[in-house]
Every structure is written in C-alpha cells, then in structure tokens.
N, C-alpha and C positions, 0 to 999 in steps of 0.2 A: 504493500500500500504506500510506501513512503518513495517507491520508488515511480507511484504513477503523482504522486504531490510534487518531487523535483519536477517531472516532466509538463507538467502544468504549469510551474512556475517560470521555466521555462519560457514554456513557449504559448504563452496566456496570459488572457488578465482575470482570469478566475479565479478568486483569492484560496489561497490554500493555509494549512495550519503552516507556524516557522516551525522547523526546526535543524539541528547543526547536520549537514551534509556529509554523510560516511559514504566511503570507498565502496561498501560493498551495498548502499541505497543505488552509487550511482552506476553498479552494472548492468542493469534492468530498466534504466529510468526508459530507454527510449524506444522498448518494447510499447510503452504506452502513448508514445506520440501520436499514434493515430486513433487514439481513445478523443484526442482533442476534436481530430474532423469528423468523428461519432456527434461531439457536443455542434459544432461547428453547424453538423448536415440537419438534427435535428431541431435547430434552432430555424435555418434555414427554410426547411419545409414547413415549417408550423406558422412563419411568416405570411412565406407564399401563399397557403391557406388562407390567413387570416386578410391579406393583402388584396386577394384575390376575390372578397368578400367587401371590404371595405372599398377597396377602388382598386376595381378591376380595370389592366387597360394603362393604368396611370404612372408617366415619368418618376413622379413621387416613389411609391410601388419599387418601381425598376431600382432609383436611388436607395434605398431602405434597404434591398436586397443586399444591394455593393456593399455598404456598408456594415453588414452582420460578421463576416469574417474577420475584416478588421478592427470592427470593434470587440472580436472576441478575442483575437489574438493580440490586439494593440498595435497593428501594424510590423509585426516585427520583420516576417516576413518581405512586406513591401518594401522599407526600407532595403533589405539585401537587394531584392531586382533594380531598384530605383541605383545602387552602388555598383552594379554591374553593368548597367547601362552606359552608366557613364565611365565605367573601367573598357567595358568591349567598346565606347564610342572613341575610346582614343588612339586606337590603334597603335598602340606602341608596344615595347616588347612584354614580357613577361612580368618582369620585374616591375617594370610604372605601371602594369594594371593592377598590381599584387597591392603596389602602393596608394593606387588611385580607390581603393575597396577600402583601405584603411584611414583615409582622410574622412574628417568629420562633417567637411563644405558640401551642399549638393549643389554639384552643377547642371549645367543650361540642358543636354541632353538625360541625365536623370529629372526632370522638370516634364521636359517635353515627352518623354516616353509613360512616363507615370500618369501624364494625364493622357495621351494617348492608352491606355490600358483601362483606365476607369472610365472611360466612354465609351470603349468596346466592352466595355462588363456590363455597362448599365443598358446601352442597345441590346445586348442579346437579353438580359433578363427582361426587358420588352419582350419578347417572342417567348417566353418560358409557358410550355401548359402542365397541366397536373402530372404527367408520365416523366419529360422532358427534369421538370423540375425537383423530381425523385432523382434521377439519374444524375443530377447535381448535387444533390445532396450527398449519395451512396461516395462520387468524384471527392469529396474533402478528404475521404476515409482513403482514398488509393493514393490521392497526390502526396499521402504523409506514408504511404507504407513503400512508394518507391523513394520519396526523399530520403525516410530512414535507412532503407536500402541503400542507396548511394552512398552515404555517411562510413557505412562500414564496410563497404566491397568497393568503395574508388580510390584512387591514391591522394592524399594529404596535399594540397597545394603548399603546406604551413607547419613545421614542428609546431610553433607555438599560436594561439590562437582561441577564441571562445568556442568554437565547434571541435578543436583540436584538442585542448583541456580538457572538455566536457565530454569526450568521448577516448579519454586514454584509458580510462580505467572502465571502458563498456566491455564485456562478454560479447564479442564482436559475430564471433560465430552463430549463437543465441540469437542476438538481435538480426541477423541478416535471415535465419529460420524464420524467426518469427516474421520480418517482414514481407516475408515471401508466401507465406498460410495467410496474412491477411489482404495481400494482394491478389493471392488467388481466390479468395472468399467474395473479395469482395469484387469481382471481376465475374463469377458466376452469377451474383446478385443483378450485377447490369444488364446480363443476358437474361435474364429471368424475366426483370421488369421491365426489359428494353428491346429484348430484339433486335430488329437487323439493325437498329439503333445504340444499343445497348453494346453490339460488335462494333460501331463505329466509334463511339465511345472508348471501348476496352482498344481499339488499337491506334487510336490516336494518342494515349495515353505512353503507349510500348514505345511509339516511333519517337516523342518527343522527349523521353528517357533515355534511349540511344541517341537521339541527336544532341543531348546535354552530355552525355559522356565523353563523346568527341570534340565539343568544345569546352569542356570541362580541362579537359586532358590536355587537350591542343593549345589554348589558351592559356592557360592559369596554370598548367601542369598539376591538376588537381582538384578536391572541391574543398568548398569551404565554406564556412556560416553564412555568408552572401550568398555564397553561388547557390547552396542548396535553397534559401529564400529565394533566390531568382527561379530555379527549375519550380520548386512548389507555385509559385505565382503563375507561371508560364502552363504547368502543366492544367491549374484551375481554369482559366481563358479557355484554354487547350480541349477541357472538359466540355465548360458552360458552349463552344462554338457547334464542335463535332454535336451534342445533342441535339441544340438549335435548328443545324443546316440539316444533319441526318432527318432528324422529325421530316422536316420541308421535304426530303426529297426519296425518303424510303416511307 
C-alpha cells in the first residue's frame, strides 16, 4: 500500500498520507502508476456523462474534458512534453537537448506546441460519443502501462536525475511484468468495447511506442522524466484521435 501512496504522490495531486520513503516502498511504487489512469479514466467518463447531460455539444464540455487529467495529475506530465518540445525544436546535439530538458525557462516552441496540443485535445473531445469516450478512458490506463514500461526496459539518457533516482532502487524486472499484464488487459478491454475501433486504438498506441523509442534512443540517447511525460502526452492525443477518426470511418 505505501508503495501505491509514493506513486501517487508522484505522479498526482491526490493527497496521500506522508510518510518517510524506504528503499524497499520504493520497488513496487511504479507497479501502481497506472492505478492513477484507473483514477484519471474514471473521472473522465463520469464527466463525459454528466457533461453530456448538462451541455451536450458544448466547447465548455470539450474544455472541462482537457482539463481532468491535468488537473489530476497537476500537469506534470505536460510540462515534460512542453521541455521536449523545445529540446527536439532545437536541433542541436545531444548534449544541449539533455540540457535544454533541464533549464527551468519555457520557451517560444514549448508555448507554441503546448497550445497547439490543447486544441487538438479539446476539438476531438468535441467528437467524443459514449463508446469513443470509454475507449479514452480505458487509453489513461495503457498510456501509463507503456510509459512505465519504457522507464524500465529503455536505456537511461541520465545516471542522475528525478526518473533516474526514482527508479534505481525499482525491481525492474517486476515492474516491466507487471507492465506488460496490464497493457495486455487492458488492450483486450479496447477490443471488447471497441472493435474495429478499439484495434485502431490498440495499434496506434504500439506504433507510437516504437516511434518514441527511436527517438528516444536517437535523440536523447535514452529516456527520461520528460521524455516519458512527453511519450505519455503524445500517446493520450494518440488515443483520444485514433478513436475519434476510427469511430468516423469504421
């Protein structure tokens, strides 16, 4: 249990009890990272619902949507995409993106990308119906089970570092199991409630997984506490579009 309150604390603004962080709370913690897109999807849906009821149709609506993740996680995530943005807009080596992730300033391309992103989040939850917006919900739970995945089977951009520390003393093997039984779970789930959508869903998920590893790798020589915010931001878009477009055209 104390290992699913680090990971909340984490990676949350869900107030959890304090207490002093032991080595062996924090081998398990990130077994439970995708307990949070559990919280995240259920909040999600029950919005939708109720949104869908109160003002069906409405920009507001759409707005309100965008903001349930964020406001559950605190943004923390977005900030990593928004630092990536502007480390891949600079095109320089290795090294000055490593460092551009580590400056505190957001620049003109993290600006521009971040809102280019929350306007494509907030148009497609426009388009979201009851099936579609299951399938987004179900999407919190897999974008954290391939993130945690990557955490423990990518190579380290960074000896030292908050995703670096935080996962030195993880049971790395454990946790990549685990993330792998809940990505398949919850990958049958899509297909369940989804269909030929639900497939479109589940492999627009795989491809954009594999395309972050190679620029993961290629780029940054690695991942890192950004980068995996970035792939998790990237992979929800990723989600909420694939069910969107699929609905539209299966």
């Amino acid at each position: 249990m104390r290992a699913a309150f680090i990971a909340f604390s984490m990676y949350s603004r869900i107030p959890m009890p304090m207490f002093e962080w032991k080595e062996e709370d924090m081998k398990y913690a990130m077994c439970f990272f995708p307990a949070i897109g559990m919280v995240i999807g259920a909040v999600f849906y029950g919005m939708f619902l109720l949104l869908s009821w109160l003002l069906p149709g409405s920009v507001l609506a759409a707005g309100i949507l965008l903001a349930v993740p964020i406001f559950i996680t605190g943004g923390i995530h977005m900030d990593g995409f928004m630092d990536t943005c502007d480390a891949r807009a600079s095109y320089g080596d290795r090294e000055k993106k490593l460092a551009i992730l580590k400056d505190t300033h957001t620049g003109a391309f993290a600006v521009i990308f971040g809102a280019l992103y929350l306007i494509l989040y907030a148009a497609a939850c426009l388009e979201l119906e009851r099936e579609t917006a299951m399938l987004v919900s179900i999407g919190f739970v897999i974008s954290r089970s391939l993130s945690g995945l990557s955490t423990v089977t990518f190579p380290e951009a960074r000896k030292h570092g908050m995703l670096a520390d935080f996962m030195k003393d993880a049971r790395k093997k454990t946790v990549a199991v685990c993330m792998l039984v809940i990505f398949f779970l919850t990958a049958f789930l899509e297909l369940l409630f989804g269909g030929i959508c639900g497939g479109v869903v589940v492999i627009t998920t795989v491809l954009i997984f594999l395309w972050y590893r190679h620029m993961a790798v290629q780029e940054f020589g690695g991942v890192t506490g950004d980068l995996a915010g970035f792939f998790l931001q990237i992979c929800e878009l990723g989600i909420l579009l694939a069910a969107v477009i699929g609905k539209a055209v299966f």
